[in-house]
N, C-alpha and C positions, 0 to 999 in steps of 0.2 A: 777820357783816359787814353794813356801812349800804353805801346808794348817797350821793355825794355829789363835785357838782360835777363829773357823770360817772364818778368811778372808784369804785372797791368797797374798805371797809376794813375790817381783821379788827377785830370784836367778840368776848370771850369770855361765854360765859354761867354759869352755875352748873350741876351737876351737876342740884343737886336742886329746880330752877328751870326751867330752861328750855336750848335747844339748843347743843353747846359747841364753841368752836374750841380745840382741847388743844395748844399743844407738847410734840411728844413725841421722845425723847430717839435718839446715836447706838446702838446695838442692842446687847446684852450680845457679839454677837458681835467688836465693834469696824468693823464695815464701815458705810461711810457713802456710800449712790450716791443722794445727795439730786439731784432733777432740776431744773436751771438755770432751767427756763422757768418752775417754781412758783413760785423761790425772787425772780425780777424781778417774778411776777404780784403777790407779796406784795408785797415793798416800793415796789412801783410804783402796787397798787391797781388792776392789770388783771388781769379774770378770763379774758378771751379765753387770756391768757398760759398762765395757771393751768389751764383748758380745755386746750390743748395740752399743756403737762406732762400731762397725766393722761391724752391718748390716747396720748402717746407711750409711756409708762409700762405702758398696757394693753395694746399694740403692741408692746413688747421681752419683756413677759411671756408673752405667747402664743407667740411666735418661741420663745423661751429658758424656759422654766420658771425662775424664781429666787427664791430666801430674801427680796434683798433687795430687788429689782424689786418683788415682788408687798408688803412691806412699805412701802414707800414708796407704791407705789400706794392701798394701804389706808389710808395715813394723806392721801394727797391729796385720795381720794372723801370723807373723815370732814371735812375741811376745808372741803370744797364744801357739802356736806351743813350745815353749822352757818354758811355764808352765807346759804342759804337763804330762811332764816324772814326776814331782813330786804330780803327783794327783793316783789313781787306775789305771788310765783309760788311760795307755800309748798306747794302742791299737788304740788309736783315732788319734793319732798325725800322724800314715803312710798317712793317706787319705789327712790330710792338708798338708805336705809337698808335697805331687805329684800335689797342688791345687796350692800352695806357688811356684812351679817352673813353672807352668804357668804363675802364675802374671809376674814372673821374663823377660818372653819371652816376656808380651805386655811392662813390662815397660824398656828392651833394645832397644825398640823402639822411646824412648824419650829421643832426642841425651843431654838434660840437666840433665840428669839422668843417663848417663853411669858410673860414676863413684861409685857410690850406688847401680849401676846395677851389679858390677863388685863386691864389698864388698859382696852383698847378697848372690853373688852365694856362699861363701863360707858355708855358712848357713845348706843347705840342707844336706853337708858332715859330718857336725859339729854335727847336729839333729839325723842323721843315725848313727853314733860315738857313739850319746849317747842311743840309743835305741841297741845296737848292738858293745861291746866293740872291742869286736877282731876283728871288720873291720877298726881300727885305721890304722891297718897295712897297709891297702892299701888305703884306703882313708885320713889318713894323711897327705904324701906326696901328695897327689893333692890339700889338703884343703892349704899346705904351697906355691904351685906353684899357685895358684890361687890366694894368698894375693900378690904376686911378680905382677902379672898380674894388682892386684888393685892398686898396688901402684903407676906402671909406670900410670896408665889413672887417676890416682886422688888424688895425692901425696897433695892435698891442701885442701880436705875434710875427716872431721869429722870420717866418717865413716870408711875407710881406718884406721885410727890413731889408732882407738879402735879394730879393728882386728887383727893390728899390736902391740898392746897393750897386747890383750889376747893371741894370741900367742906366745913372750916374758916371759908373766908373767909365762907359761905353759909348754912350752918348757924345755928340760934337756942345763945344761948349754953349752955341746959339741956339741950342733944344736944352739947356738945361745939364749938361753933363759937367764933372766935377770929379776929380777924382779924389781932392778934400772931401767932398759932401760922400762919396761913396763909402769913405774909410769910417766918416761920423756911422752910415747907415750899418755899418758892418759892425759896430763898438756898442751900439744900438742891441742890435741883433743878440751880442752877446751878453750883453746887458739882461734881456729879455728872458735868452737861456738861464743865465743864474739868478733871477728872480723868482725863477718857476721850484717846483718841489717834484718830489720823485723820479729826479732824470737817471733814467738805468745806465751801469757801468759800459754797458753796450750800444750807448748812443753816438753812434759816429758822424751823425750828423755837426752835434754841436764842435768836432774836431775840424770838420770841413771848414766851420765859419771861421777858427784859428788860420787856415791854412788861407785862404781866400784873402785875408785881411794881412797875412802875412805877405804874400804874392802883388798883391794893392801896392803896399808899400815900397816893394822892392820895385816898383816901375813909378815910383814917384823918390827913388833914391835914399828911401828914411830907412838906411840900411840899421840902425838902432832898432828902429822897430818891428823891423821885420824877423830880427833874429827874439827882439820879447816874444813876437806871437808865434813864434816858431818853438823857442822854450816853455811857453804855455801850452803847448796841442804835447810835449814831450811830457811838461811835469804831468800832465793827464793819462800821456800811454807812451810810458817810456819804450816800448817795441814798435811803435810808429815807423817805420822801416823807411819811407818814401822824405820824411822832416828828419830823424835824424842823418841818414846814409846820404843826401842831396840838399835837400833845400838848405838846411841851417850853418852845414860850413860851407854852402857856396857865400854864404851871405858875411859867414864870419873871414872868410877869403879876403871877400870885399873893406869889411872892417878894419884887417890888420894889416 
């Protein structure tokens, strides 16, 4: 995420680049307790918001032990954590990642979660990448055998698609990268989202994959397309503040 004009916007980074904001998908299990106050911080571009989701989140987990409490929390801190590096204050991000790989340990413990358990790990390589460029070199290649790993446990979830996505889009083209095959993994993705059953109003995940796919496009010039997936994250949440007020008519700029 950038600062600007006072509020905070989600940026994505590449895997094998630098630090990443993931949408990640509703959970093999079908349960979806996405939390409301993330899901305004998001489209709204307040992280105070987003800050409250995330004690809240930490504060029903503690209260209650849950599957899906501590998975959504994990994916909340992963989220903060990949704003970060675009604030001053990238000093703060080491302490939440070694916090973030904790979670990751209780929540491989929730056999309906293995395969998001398996996408997330790539995360902490991806964060360290971006705090720390010249450890691409060796942490790369683990961050790409670690997606191999996600794919064989969960070749049918969301979240998988969109790491196989950003790797692709980032990648040089003699490893495989694509930024055709990324947009496929991303349509995928979404594909996957609207397959699944009970996605709460409050899932801002699956708005990210709109956004991501829309961003793909505009750097392969399919300025069409990028304004459908940009009207698509809007027909979803017409207050999208960050696609309506910036992305969609720069693109329709482009267009006209």
């Amino acid at each position: 995420m950038e600062r600007k004009r006072g509020k905070m916007k989600v940026r994505f980074f590449a895997v094998a680049l630098a630090a990443m904001l993931i949408a990640l998908p509703l959970a093999a299990s079908g349960q979806d307790c996405s939390n409301c106050d993330i899901y305004r911080g998001y489209i709204t571009g307040d992280m105070k918001l987003w800050e409250k989701g995330m004690n809240d989140l930490q504060q029903s987990y503690n209260r209650q032990p849950d599957a899906c409490t501590l998975y959504n929390l994990t994916e909340a801190r992963y989220g903060y954590i990949g704003y970060l590096p675009g604030t001053d204050d990238k000093s703060a991000a080491r302490p939440l990642i070694d916090a973030f790989e904790k979670d990751l340990e209780l929540l491989a413990t929730y056999p309906e979660y293995s395969a998001e358990t398996e996408a997330f790990r790539i995360s902490p390589l991806g964060f360290r990448m971006g705090l720390n460029p010249a450890r691409a070199i060796t942490l790369g290649p683990k961050a790409l055998k670690q997606l191999e790993t996600a794919m064989e446990k969960g070749g049918n979830s969301a979240a998988v698609w969109i790491e196989k996505a950003n790797s692709e889009a980032h990648m040089p083209a003699f490893a495989g990268g694509s930024k055709e095959k990324a947009a496929a993994s991303f349509r995928e993705a979404l594909r996957l989202y609207e397959a699944g059953s009970g996605m709460s109003a409050c899932n801002w995940k699956y708005l990210n994959t709109m956004v991501l796919l829309g961003q793909l496009l505009e750097k392969m010039d399919d300025w069409q397309g990028a304004r459908e997936a940009y009207r698509r994250a809007l027909k979803r949440a017409p207050d999208f503040e960050w696609v309506r007020d910036e992305l969609l008519p720069a693109v329709e700029k482009k267009i006209n």
